[in-house]
C-alpha positions, 0 to 999 in steps of 0.5 A: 549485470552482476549487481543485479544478479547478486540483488536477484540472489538475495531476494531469492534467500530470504523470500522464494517466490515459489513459497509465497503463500497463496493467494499471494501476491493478490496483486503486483505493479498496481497502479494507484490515485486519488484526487485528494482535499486540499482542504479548501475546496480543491483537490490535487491528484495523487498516484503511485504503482505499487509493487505487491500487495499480499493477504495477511492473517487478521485479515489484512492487506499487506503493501510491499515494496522493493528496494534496490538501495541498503537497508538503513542501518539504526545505530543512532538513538531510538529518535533518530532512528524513528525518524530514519524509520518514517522516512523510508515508510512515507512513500507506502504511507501514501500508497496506503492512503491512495488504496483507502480513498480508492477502495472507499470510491468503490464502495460508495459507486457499489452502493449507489448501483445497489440503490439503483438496481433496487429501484430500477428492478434490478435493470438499470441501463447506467454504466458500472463505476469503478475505482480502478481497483484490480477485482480482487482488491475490492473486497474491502479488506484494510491495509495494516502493514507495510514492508521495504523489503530491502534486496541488500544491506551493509556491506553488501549484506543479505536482502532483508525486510523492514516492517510497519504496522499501521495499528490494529484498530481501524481508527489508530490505522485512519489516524495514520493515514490521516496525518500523512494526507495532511502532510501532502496538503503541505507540501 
């Protein structure tokens, strides 16, 4: 009813869809997975929707997720808020890690068909893998940042986001990815 309405206002307020930059959003409602190493030879399965993924300047995918619930409020010290911080990105941490291995499938089945058609002439009767990516996500562009675009805040406040970037080079972004896949075999 009306809690919606005023989540529907706010999210209006700070982002109008109408003024996303195109080609934005290049997907919405995605569905994501990977069977992940367990690091003992088996595997476990893994998988999420994610709510929109945007093209960002580098250039870079973007995950983005929308909360119903408040932005956190960091008011304690910078440890505590840190970790405030981890754990509201932790679910799009694993999303970033799925879109990863899933991308890396795709390029591994686009390779193997490559191979295949050059020896085959370029006739090949084998049917075409796919990593369950939508097309325009299978361009191999990394995703660097992540967005909680949070729909209300203290006291019932404005919409607003909450950002994190995964690093500017590929290895610290792996390194990011890594630590969360290592979390999972945990858990």
């Amino acid at each position: 009813g009306k809690s919606a309405l005023v989540l529907l206002d706010n999210y209006y307020n700070l982002e109008d869809p109408r003024t996303v930059p195109v080609p934005n959003p290049l997907a919405r409602e995605i569905w994501v997975s990977s069977h992940l190493s367990a690091g003992n030879g088996d595997t476990f399965l893994v998988r999420g929707i994610v709510d929109r993924v945007d093209l960002i300047k580098g250039p870079f995918l973007r995950i983005v997720d929308y909360k119903t619930g408040k932005h956190p409020d960091f008011k304690y010290n910078q440890v505590t808020n840190e970790r405030i911080a981890n754990e509201n990105f932790f679910q799009l941490k694993i999303y970033a890690l799925l879109l990863r291995e899933m991308m890396k499938k795709q390029a591994d089945a686009d390779s193997a068909e490559a191979v295949n058609d050059d020896s085959s002439g370029g006739s090949t009767s084998r049917k075409k893998r796919s990593s369950g990516l939508p097309q325009n996500l299978r361009i191999g562009i990394p995703v660097r940042n992540l967005r909680l675009l949070y729909l209300t805040s203290k006291d019932n406040g404005p919409a607003r986001y909450l950002d994190m970037d995964l690093g500017a080079e590929e290895e610290e972004r792996n390194a990011e990815l890594d630590a969360i896949h290592a979390d999972l075999v945990q858990v």
